[in-house]
C-alpha positions in Angstrom: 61.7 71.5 36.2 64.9 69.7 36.9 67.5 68.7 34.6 68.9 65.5 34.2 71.3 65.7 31.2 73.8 68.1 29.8 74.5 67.8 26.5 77.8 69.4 25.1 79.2 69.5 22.0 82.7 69.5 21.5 84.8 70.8 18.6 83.9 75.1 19.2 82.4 74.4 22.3 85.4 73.1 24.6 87.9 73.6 22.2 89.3 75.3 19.2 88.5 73.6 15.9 87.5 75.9 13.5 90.6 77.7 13.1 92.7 74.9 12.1 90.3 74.5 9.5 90.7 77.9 8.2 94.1 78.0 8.2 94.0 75.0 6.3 91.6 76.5 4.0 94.2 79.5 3.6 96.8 77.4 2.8 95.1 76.0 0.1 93.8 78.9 -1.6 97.3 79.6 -1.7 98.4 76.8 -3.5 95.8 77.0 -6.1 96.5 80.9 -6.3 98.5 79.8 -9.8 95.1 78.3 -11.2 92.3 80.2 -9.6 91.7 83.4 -8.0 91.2 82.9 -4.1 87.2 84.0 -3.9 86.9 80.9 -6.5 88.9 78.5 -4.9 86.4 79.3 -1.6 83.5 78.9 -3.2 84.5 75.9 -5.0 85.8 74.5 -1.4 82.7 75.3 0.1 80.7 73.6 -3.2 82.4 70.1 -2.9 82.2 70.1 1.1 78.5 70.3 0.8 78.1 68.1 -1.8 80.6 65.3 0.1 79.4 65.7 3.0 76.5 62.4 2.5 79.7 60.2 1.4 82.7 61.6 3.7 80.6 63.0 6.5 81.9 65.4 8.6 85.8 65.6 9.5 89.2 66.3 8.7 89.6 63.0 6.5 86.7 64.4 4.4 87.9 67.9 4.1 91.1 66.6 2.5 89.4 64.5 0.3 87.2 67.9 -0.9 90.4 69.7 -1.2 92.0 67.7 -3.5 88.8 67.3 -5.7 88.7 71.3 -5.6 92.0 70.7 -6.8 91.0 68.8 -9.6 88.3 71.1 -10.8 90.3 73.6 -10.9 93.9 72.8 -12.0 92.9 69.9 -14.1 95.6 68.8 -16.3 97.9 70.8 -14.4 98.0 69.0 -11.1 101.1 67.9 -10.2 101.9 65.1 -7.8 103.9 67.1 -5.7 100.5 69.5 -5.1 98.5 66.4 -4.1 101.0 66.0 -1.8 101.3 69.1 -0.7 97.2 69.0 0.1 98.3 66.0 1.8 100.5 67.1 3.7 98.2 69.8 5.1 95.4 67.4 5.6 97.6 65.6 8.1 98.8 69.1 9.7 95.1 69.2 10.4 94.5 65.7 11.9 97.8 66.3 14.4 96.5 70.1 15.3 97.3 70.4 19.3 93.5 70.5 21.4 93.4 74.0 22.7 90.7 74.5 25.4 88.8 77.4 26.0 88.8 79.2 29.2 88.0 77.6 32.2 86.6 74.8 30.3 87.6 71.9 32.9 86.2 74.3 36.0 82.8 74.6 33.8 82.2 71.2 33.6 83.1 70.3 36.7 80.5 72.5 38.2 78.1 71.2 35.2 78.6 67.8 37.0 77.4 68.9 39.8 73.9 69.9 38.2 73.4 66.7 36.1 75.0 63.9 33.6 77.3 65.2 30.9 77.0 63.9 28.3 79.3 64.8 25.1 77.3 64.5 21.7 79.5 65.6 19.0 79.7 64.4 15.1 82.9 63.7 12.4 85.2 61.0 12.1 85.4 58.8 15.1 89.2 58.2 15.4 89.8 61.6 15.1 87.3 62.6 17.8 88.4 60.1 20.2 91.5 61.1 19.6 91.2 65.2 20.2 89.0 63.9 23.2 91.8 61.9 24.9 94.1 64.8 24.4 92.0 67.2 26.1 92.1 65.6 29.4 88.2 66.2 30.0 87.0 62.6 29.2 86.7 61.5 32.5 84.0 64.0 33.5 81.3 62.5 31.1 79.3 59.8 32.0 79.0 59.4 28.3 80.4 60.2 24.4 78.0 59.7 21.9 80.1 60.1 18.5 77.4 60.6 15.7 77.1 60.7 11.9 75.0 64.1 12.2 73.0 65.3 14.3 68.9 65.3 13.9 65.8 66.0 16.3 65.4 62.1 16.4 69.1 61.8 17.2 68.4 63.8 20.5 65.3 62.1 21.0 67.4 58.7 21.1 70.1 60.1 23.0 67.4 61.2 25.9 65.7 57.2 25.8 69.2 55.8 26.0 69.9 57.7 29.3 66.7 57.4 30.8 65.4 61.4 30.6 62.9 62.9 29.5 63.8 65.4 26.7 62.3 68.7 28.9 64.8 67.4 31.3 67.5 67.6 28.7 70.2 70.3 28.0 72.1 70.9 24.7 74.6 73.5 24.4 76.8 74.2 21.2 77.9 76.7 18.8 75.8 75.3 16.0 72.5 76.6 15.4 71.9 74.1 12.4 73.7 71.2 14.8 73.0 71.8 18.2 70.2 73.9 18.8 67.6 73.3 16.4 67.3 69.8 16.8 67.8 70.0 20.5 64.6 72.1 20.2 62.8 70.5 17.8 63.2 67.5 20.4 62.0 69.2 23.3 65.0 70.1 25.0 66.1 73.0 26.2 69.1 74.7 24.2 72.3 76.8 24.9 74.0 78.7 22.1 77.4 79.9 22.2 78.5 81.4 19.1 82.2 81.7 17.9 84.2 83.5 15.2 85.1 81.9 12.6 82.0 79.7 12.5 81.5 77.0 8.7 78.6 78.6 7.0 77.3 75.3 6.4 76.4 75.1 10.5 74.2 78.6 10.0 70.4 78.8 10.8 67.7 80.3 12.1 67.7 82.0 15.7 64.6 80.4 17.1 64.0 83.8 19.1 61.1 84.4 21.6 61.6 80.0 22.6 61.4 79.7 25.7 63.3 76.9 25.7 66.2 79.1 24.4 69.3 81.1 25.5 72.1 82.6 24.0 74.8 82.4 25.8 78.2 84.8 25.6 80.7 81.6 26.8 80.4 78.4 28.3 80.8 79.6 31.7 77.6 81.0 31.9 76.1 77.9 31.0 75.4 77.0 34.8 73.3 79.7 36.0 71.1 79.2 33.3 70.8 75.6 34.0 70.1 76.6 37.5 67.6 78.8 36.4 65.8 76.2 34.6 65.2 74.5 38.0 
């Protein structure tokens, strides 16, 4: 079997995301900390992201809009304008954050190239994606960017058709098991998973264990070998 397509993700995969997020996260907890204790405010967070998440999608622009209705719920009369604009103010922090790669991303993919198309598939707010991608100086070694809404076995499935490959020829690597690997699988493509700290428990799922379509993966670097392998 050769492969024909990589498929990356992006945001956890080549570079740091989830940590802005947090620390965003923190900083709210500590502004509601006069109406809710921090646990609450979490779990009340976590509650309107999910529930959001078919009208915002996925994104920074979305988070702030879930922190200020976590804001809402739980300061109600009390909310002053100055702490909407402090929420504010950290949603922007968020959209601005610098694009910090991981180690030895660029080498990676350059090797990656060598072995097939790369192809980034990642999902949230388009601006802000093309954005973080320009930033990170890495665009120019894809021979595509497929920004989507979510990602689904039948958005693989398309992604394959649109570049001419059959899905067993297809690689998807990620840090998302509910994302990136499950779908990729469900597909019929082969799947990388490379975990990270820090990871939203809404991206959680099952480890599909004992596929042999599977590998988990301790960093990106080691994603070539096993694409060699494959062969």
């Amino acid at each position: 079997m050769t492969i024909k397509l990589i498929c990356l993700d992006a945001d956890d995969t080549l570079w740091h995301n989830m940590r802005h997020f947090n620390a965003t996260e923190e900083a709210l907890v500590a502004m509601l900390q006069p109406f809710a204790d921090d646990h609450v405010t979490r779990e009340r967070l976590i509650t309107c992201e999910t529930r959001n998440l078919k009208l915002y999608g996925y994104g920074a622009k979305g988070f702030t809009l879930s922190m200020i209705e976590t804001a809402v719920e739980l300061a109600g009369d009390h909310l002053s304008k100055s702490l909407i604009a402090d929420i504010l103010a950290a949603g922007r922090t968020l959209l601005a954050h610098p694009v910090e790669l991981f180690d030895d991303v660029y080498e990676t993919l350059e090797t990656l190239s060598d072995l097939g198309r790369l192809v980034l598939v990642t999902k949230g707010d388009l601006l802000h994606q093309e954005s973080k991608l320009a930033a990170s100086g890495l665009g120019d070694l894809f021979s595509g960017i497929e920004i989507v809404s979510d990602k689904k076995p039948e958005t693989f499935t398309r992604i394959f058709a649109q570049y001419g490959v059959a899905a067993q020829e297809a690689v998807m690597a990620g840090d998302s098991l509910r994302s990136d690997i499950n779908p990729a699988l469900e597909a019929g493509a082969w799947a990388a998973y490379i975990p990270q700290e820090g990871a939203w428990a809404h991206e959680m799922g099952h480890v599909p264990e004992g596929h042999t379509h599977f590998r988990l993966l301790d960093r990106l670097g080691d994603l070539p070998e096993w694409v060699r392998s494959i062969a």
